[in-house]
C-alpha positions as CSV (number, residue, x, y, z in Angstrom):
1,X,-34.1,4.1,-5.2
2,X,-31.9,1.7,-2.8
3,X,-29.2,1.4,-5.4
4,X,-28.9,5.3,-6.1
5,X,-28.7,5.7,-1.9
6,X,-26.5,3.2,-1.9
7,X,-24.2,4.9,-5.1
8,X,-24.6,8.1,-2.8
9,X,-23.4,6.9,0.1
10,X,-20.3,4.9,-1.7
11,X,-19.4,8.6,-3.5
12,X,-19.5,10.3,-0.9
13,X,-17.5,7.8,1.4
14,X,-14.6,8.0,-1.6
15,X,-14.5,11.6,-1.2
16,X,-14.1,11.7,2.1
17,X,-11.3,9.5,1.8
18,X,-9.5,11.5,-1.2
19,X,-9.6,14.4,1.2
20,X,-8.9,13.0,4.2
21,X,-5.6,11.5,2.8
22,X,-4.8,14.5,0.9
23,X,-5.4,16.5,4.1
24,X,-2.9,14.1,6.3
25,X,-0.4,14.0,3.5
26,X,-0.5,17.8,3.4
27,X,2.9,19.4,3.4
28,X,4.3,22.8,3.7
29,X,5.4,23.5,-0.2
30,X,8.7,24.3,0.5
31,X,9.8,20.8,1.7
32,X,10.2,18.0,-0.9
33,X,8.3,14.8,-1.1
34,X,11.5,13.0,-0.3
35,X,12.6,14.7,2.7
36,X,9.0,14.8,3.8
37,X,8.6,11.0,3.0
38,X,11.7,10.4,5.3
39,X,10.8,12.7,8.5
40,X,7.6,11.2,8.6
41,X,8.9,7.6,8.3
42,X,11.5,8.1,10.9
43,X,8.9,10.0,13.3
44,X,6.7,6.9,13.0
45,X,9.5,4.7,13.6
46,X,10.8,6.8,16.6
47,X,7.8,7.2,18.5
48,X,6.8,2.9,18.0
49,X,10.6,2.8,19.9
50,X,10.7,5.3,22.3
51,X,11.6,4.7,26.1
52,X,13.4,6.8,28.8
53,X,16.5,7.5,26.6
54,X,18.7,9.3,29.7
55,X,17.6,6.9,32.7
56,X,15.7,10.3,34.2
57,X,12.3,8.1,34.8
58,X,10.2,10.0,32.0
59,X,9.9,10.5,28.5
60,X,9.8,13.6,27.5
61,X,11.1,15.6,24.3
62,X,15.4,15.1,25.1
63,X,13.7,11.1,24.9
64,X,12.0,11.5,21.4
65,X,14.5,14.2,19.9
66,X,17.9,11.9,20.7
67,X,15.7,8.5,19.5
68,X,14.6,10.2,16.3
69,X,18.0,11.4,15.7
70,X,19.3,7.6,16.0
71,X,16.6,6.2,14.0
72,X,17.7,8.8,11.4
73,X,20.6,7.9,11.0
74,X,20.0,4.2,11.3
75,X,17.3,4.4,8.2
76,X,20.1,6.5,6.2
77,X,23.5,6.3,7.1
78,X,24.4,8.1,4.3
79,X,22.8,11.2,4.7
80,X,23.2,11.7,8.7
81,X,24.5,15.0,8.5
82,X,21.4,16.2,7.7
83,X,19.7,15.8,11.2
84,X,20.7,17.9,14.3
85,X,19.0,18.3,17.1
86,X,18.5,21.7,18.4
87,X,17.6,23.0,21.5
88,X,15.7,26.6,22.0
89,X,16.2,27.9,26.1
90,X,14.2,30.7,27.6
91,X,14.2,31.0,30.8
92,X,10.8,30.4,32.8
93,X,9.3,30.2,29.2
94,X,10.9,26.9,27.1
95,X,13.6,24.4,27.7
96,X,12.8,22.3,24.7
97,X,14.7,20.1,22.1
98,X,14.1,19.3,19.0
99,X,15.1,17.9,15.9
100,X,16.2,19.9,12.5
101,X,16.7,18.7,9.2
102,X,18.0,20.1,6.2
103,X,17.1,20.0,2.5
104,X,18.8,19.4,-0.9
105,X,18.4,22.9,-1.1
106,X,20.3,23.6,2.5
107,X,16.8,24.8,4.2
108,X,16.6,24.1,7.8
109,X,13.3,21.8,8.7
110,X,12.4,22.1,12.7
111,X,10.6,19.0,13.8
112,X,8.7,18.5,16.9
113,X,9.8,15.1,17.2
114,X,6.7,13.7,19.4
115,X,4.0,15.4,17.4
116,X,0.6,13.7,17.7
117,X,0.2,13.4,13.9
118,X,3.5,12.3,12.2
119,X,2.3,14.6,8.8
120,X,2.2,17.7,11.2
121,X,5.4,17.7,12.5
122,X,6.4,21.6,12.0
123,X,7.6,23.3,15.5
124,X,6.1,26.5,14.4
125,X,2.6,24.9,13.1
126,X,2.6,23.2,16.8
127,X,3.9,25.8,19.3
128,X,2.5,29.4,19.5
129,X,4.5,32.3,18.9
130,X,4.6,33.4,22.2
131,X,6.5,30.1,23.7
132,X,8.5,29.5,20.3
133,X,11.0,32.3,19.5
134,X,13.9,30.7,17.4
135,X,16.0,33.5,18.1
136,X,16.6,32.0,21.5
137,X,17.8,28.3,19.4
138,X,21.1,26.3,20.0
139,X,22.7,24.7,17.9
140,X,26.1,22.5,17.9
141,X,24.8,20.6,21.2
142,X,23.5,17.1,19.0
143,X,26.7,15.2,20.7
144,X,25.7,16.6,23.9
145,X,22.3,14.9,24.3
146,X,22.8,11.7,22.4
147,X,25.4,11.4,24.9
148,X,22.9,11.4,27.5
149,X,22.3,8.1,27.2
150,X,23.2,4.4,27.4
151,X,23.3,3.0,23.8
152,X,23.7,0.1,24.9
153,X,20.1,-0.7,26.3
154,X,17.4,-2.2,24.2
155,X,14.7,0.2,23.5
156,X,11.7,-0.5,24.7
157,X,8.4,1.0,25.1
158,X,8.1,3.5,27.9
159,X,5.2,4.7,30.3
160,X,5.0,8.3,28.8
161,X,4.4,10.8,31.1
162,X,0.7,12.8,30.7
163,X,1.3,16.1,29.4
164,X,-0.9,19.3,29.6
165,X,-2.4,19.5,26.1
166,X,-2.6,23.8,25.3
167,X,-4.7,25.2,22.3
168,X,-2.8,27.8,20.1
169,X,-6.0,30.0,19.2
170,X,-8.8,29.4,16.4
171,X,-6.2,27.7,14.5
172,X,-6.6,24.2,16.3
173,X,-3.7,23.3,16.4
174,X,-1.8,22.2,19.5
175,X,1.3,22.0,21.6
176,X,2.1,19.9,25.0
177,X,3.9,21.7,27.7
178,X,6.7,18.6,27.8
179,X,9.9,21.3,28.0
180,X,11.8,20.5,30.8
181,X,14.5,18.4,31.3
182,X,18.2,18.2,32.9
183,X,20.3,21.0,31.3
184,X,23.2,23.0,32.0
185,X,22.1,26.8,31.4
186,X,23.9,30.4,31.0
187,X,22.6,31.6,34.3
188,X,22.7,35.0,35.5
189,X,24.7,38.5,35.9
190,X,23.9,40.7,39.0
191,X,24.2,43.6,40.2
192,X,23.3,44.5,44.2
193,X,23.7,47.2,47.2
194,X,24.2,46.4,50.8
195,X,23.6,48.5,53.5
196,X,24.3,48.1,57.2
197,X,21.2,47.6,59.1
198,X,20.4,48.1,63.1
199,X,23.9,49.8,63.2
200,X,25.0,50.7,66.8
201,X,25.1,54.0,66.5
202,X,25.0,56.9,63.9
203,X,28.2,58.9,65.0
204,X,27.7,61.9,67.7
205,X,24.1,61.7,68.2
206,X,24.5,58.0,69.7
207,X,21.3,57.3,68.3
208,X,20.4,54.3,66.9
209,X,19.1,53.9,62.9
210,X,17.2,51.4,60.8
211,X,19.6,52.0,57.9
212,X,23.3,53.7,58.1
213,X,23.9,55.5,55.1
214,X,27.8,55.9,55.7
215,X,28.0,51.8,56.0
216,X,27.0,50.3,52.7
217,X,28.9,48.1,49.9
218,X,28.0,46.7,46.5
219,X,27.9,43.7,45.2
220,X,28.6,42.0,41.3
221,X,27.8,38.2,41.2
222,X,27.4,35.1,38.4
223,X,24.6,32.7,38.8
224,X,23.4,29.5,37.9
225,X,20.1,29.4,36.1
226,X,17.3,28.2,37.7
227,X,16.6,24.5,36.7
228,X,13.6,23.2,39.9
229,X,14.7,20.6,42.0
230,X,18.3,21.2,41.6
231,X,20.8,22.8,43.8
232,X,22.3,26.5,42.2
233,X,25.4,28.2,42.8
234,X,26.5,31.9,42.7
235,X,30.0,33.5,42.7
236,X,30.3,37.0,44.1
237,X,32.4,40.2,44.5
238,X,31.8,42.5,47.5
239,X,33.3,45.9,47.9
240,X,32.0,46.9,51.7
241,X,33.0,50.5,53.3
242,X,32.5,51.6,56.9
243,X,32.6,55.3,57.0
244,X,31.3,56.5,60.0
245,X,33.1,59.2,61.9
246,X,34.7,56.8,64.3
247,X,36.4,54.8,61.8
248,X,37.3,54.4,58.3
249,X,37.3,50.6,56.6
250,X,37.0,48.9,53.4
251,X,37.1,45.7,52.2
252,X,37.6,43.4,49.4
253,X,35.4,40.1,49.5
254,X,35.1,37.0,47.2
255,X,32.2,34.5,48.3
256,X,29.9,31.9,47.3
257,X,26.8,30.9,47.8
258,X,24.8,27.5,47.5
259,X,21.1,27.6,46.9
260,X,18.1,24.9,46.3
261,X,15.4,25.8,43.0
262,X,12.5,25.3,45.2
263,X,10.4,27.0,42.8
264,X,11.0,29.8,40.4
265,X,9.5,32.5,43.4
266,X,11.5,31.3,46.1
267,X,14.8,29.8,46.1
268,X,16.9,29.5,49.9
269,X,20.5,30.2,49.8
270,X,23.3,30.2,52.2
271,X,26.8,32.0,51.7
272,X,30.0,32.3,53.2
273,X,32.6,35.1,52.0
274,X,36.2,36.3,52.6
275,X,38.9,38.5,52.0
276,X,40.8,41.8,53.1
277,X,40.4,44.9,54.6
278,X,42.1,48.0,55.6
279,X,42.0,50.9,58.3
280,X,41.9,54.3,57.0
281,X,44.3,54.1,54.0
282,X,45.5,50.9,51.8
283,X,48.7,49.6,52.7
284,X,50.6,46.6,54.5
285,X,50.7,47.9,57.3
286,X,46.5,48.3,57.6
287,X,45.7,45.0,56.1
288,X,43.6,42.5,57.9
289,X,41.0,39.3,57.5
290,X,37.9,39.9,56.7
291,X,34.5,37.6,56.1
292,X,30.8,37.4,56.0
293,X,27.7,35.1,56.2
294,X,24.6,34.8,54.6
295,X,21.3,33.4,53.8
296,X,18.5,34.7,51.6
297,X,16.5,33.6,48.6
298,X,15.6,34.4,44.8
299,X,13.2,35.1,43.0
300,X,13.2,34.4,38.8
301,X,10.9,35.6,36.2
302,X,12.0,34.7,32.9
303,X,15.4,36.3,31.9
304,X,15.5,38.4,35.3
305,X,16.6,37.2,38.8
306,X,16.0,39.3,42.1
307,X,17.7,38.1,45.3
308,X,17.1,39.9,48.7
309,X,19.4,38.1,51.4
310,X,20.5,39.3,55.2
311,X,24.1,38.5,56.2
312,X,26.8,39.6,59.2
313,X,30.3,40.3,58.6
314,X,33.1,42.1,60.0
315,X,32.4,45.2,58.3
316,X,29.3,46.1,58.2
317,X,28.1,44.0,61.0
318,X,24.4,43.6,60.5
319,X,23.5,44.0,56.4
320,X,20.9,43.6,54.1
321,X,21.1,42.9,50.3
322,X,19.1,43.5,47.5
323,X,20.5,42.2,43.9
324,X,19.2,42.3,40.6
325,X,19.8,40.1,37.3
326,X,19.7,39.3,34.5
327,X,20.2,36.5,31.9
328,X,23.4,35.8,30.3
């Protein structure tokens, strides 16, 4: 009786092996054993040697994408150009790189280079569809992040940051929100209207309005995306018009303003802008200097930026500004 428990217990420990192994060997059929044999060796080798590849004081995926790329091509020099690294930006929804690797038969492998389990290394068996859209990839940037770094330094072990660990759904698989770090985005396009506010007065009447509908301007600007922590910059063009029965003026400004990412809801800016304007009809003779001031803050939600600023200028005198983007 002991020796059939015992021949029980061995079978059933050998099975559990066979399928164990099979299970953490298990590939996606449409990648070879050999390219599969050499992601998962270079992942292996990569994560035993990653540190803090760009000197930023964590280790995040720019860290394990640009050190798998090196080990790649390290382990086989002769077949480098198969491994890019690839970075997919959303705003507000993923900054992440990664590395891709194509196949004899020119198929294009996306590999979450700091996957928990070295045989489950595909991006979209690791990050939901809601975060991972690879319509929003870039390629052509693998120069661009290996030069990040010093080469130079000895790799060495790094303390890697804790990252929040998410569940995908009753699949059980996983993903780590680890996608920020240090790049230089599109930005944004905007579009806004200014109108004079606390005017001091409203033509004949005298009277006094919250909002003068005959003093108003609008506005086209370029921003820099949000990136938290960082400063942001925007270029604008201002066309502002006084038309009020006592006078008639327009003006021309260019301006910039300088802002600091506080947090995607609130971001404090400060602006200074310039240019001509011009007394009843455009011509030498009318031109003169012209210029405003002002401070606000933004506001991003994913691919759309608000502003709302207040600002004082020669035209419109006291002004409010409200500006809508989006992302380029």
């Amino acid at each position: 009786m002991k020796k059939q428990i015992a021949l029980f217990f061995t079978l059933s420990f050998l099975t559990a092996t066979v399928f164990a192994q099979k299970a953490k060997h298990q590939i996606s059929p449409r990648i070879s054993a050999r390219i599969n044999e050499m992601i998962v060796a270079t992942i292996i080798e990569a994560q035993e040697n990653v540190y803090d590849y760009d000197g930023d004081g964590q280790v995040n995926c720019l860290d394990y994408s640009c050190v798998f790329k090196l080990t790649w091509d390290k382990k086989f020099p002769g077949e480098k150009y198969r491994c890019t690294l690839v970075r997919n930006y959303q705003p507000n929804v993923m900054n992440h790189l990664f590395a891709q690797v194509q196949d004899e038969n020119s198929r294009k492998i996306e590999i979450e280079t700091w996957t928990d389990n070295p045989y489950h290394y595909l991006l979209t068996e690791i990050w939901p569809s809601d975060r991972y859209n690879p319509a929003f990839n870039r390629y052509g940037e693998t120069e661009r992040w290996l030069s990040e770094g010093n080469r130079s330094l000895k790799p060495k072990k790094a303390e890697v940051r804790i990252a929040k660990s998410y569940s995908s759904g009753s699949s059980g698989s996983y993903y780590h929100d680890y996608s920020s770090f240090s790049a230089s985005d599109t930005g944004y396009f905007s579009v806004g209207y200014t109108t004079s506010i606390f005017p001091s007065d409203s033509g004949k009447s005298g009277k006094s309005s919250f909002i003068n509908s005959q003093k108003f301007g609008i506005e086209v600007s370029t921003e820099t995306a949000f990136r938290k922590g960082e400063l942001f910059a925007a270029f604008a063009f201002d066309y502002l018009l006084d038309h009020t029965e006592e006078k008639s003026a327009d003006s021309w400004l260019l301006g910039f303003d300088w802002g600091y990412c506080l947090i995607s809801f609130f971001q404090p800016y400060f602006g200074l802008s310039a240019g001509m304007k011009w007394q009843d009809s455009f011509s030498w003779e009318n031109l003169g200097f012209a210029w405003k001031v002002s401070n606000g803050f933004r506001c991003s939600f994913s691919s759309i930026s608000l502003r709302a600023e207040v600002s004082y200028g020669t035209i419109l005198g006291i002004a409010g500004t409200v500006a809508a983007g989006f992302s380029l």
